[in-house]
N, C-alpha and C positions, 0 to 999 in steps of 0.2 A: 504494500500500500504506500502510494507518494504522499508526502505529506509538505502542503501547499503552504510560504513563510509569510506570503502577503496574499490582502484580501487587495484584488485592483481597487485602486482610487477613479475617483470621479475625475474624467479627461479635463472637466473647468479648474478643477483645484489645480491639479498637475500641470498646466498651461500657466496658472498663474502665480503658482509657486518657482516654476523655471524660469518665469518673466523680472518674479522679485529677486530673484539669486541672478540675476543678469545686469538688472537695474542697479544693486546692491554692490556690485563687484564695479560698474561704472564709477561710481559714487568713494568705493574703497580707494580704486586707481588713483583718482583725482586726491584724494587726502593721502594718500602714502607719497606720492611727489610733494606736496609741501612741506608732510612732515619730515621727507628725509633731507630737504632742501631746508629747511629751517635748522636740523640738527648740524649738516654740513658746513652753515652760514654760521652759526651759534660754535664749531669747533675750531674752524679757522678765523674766525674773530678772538678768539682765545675767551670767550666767556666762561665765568665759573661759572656751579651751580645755584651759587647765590644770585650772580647777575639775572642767571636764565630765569628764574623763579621771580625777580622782580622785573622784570620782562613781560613777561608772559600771565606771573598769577595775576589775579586783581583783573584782565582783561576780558570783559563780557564777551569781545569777539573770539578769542581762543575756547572762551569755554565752547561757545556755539560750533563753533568749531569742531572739537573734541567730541560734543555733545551728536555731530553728526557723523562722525567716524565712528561712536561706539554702537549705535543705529544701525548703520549699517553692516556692522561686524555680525550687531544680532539678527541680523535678518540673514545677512548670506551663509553664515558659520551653520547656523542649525541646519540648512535645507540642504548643505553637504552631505552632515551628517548623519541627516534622514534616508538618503541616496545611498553612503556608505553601509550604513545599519541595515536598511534593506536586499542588498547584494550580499551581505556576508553574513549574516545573523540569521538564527530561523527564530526571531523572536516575528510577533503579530505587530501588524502597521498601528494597531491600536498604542501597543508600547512602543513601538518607535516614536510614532508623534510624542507621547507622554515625555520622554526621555528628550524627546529634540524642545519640544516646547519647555522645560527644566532647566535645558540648558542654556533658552534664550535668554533667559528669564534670571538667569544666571552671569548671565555676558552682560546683559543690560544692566543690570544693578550692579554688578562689579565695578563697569568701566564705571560709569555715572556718577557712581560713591569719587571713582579717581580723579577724574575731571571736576568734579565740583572742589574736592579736595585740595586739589593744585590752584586753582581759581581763589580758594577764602586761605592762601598760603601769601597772595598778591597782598601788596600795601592797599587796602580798599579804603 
């Protein structure tokens, strides 16, 4: 007897789930060039970590900033994982989602907590 590890998904979800992990990696690309470009800028400048932090924290624009980079981590990182989990686990789509939405949920309130963090580190 074969024993089936996913139930198919509804083709709209799954269109729209590949549309947000496409959209989301857009969105990543674009913040990974400034921040490695600010990191770059920020090394050969000789900035310490003090500078960087009075720099940067205190700045509403960085946090929004920040704030959309870790959005978007959480939207594309899970629906990987979901992809991954599926192809190799004989666990049910039920528990995939469960595990991948945990972990959004996870990535979101982690990053958010850091980014805000850094942000009330600023001379405000």
């Amino acid at each position: 007897m074969i024993e089936e590890t996913a139930v198919p998904s509804n083709p709209q979800t799954e269109a729209r789930l590949w549309l947000a992990q496409r959209v989301s990696a857009m969105v990543l690309a674009l913040c990974i060039v400034v921040h490695l470009a600010t990191i770059i800028m920020a090394v050969q400048g000789g900035l310490s970590a003090a500078e960087i932090v009075g720099r940067v924290g205190g700045s509403e624009v960085w946090l929004v900033f920040y704030g959309v980079f870790v959005l978007a981590i959480t939207v594309h990182a899970p629906i990987g994982l979901r992809a991954i989990l599926n192809e190799m686990t004989k666990l049910s789509m039920g528990r995939i989602n469960l595990l991948c939405f945990l972990a959004a949920v996870m990535l979101g309130y982690l990053g958010l907590k850091v980014a805000i963090r850094f942000y009330m580190l600023g001379g405000a």
